[in-house]
C-alpha positions in Angstrom: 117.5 -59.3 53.1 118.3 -62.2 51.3 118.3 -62.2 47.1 115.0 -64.0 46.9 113.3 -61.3 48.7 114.4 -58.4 46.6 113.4 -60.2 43.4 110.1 -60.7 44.9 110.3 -57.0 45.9 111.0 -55.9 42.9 108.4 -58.1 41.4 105.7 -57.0 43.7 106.9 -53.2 42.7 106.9 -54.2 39.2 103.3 -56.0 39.1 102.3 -52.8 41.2 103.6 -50.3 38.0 101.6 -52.4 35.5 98.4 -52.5 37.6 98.7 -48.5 37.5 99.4 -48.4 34.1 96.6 -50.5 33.3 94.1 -48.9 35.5 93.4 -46.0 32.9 92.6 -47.8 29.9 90.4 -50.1 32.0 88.6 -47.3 33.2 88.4 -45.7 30.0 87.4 -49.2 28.3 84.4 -49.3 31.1 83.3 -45.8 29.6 83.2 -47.5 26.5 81.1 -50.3 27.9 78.4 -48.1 29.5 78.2 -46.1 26.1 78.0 -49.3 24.7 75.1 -50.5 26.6 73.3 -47.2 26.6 73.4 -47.2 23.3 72.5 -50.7 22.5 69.0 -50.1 25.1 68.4 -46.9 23.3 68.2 -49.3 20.6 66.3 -51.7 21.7 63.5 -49.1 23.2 63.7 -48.0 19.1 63.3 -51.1 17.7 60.5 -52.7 19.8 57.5 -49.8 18.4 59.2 -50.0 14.8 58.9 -53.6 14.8 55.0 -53.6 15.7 54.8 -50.7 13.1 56.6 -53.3 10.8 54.2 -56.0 11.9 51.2 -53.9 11.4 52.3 -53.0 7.8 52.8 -56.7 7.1 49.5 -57.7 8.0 47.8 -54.9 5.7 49.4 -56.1 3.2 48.8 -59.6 3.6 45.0 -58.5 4.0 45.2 -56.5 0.9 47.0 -59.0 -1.2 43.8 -61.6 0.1 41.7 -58.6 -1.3 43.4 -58.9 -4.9 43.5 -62.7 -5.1 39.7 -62.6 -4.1 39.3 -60.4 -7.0 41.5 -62.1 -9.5 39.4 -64.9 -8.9 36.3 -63.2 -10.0 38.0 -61.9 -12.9 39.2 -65.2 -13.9 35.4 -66.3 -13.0 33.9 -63.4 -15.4 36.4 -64.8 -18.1 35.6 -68.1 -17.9 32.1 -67.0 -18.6 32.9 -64.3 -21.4 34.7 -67.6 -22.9 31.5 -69.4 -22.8 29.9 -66.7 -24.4 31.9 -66.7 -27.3 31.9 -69.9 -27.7 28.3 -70.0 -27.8 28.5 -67.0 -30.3 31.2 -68.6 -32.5 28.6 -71.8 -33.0 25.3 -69.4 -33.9 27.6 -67.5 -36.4 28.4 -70.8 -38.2 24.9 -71.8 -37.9 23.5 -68.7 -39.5 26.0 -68.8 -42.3 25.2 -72.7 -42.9 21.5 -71.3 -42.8 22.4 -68.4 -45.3 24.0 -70.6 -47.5 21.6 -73.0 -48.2 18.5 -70.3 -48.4 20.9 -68.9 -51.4 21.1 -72.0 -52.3 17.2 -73.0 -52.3 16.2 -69.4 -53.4 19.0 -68.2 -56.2 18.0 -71.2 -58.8 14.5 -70.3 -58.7 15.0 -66.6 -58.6 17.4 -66.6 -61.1 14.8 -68.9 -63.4 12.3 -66.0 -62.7 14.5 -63.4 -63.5 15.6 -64.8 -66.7 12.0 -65.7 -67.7 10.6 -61.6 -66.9 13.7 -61.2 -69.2 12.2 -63.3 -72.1 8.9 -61.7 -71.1 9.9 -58.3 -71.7 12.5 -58.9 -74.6 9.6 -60.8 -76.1 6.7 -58.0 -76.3 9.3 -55.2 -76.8 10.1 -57.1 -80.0 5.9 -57.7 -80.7 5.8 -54.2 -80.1 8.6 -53.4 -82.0 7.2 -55.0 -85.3 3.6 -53.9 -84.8 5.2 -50.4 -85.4 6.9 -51.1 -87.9 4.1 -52.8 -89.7 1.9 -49.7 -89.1 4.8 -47.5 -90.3 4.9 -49.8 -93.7 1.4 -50.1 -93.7 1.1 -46.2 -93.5 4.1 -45.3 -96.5 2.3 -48.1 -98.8 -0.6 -46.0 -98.4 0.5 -43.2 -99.0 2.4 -44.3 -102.2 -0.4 -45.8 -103.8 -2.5 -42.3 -103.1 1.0 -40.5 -104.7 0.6 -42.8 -107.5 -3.1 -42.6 -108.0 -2.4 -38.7 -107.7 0.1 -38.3 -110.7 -2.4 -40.9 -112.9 
């Protein structure tokens, strides 16, 4: 046996060794794998129904959130409508209080003219009445002075 063959002897041998050596942690590694790939379909027989449950819960939602822009809308509606309103109410309030106004205006000069002249009225025969009395009164102590003085005569 020549030198060449020995080397590739103990090559062969060598590449033998290493193939042994490296046969357990392959066949540990392929455990790993299979794990691995159980685990990755258990996962994917998991995800599949929660997805459709995730689906479902997305369009409730969406059909809810439909539900409150539909009614938003109609609130907006009813406000643009209360807005009116008071609008509306705003210009009769200024109209009545234009209208007040200017019935206290036309009214209070006339009623003030009356007032004043049931004022002079009253003040007026109060005062007649007044000096009546006390003409009667003067009338009456006149008389009965001039019977005192035809008395003592």
């Amino acid at each position: 046996m020549g030198f060449l063959e020995v080397a590739a002897l103990i090559a062969a041998i060598a590449f033998a060794m290493l193939v042994l050596i490296l046969t357990l942690p392959i066949l540990r590694l392929r455990h790993t794998v299979d794990a691995t790939t159980r685990m990755i379909n258990d996962l994917n027989d998991r995800t599949g129904p929660l997805l459709g449950d995730v689906n479902t819960t997305v369009r409730n939602v969406n059909v809810t959130l439909e539900q409150v822009q539909t009614s938003i809308d109609g609130v907006n509606l009813q406000l643009a409508k209360v807005d009116t309103m008071t609008g509306h109410a705003q210009n009769i309030s200024a109209n009545v209080a234009n209208l007040v106004t200017v019935v206290s205006a036309a009214a209070a000069n006339p009623l003030v003219k009356v007032a004043a002249f049931g004022y002079g009225v009253r003040k007026a025969a109060a005062t007649r009445r007044h000096a009546e009395t006390e003409r009667e009164v003067r009338d009456t102590i006149k008389a009965q002075r001039r019977a005192a003085r035809r008395g003592n005569r």
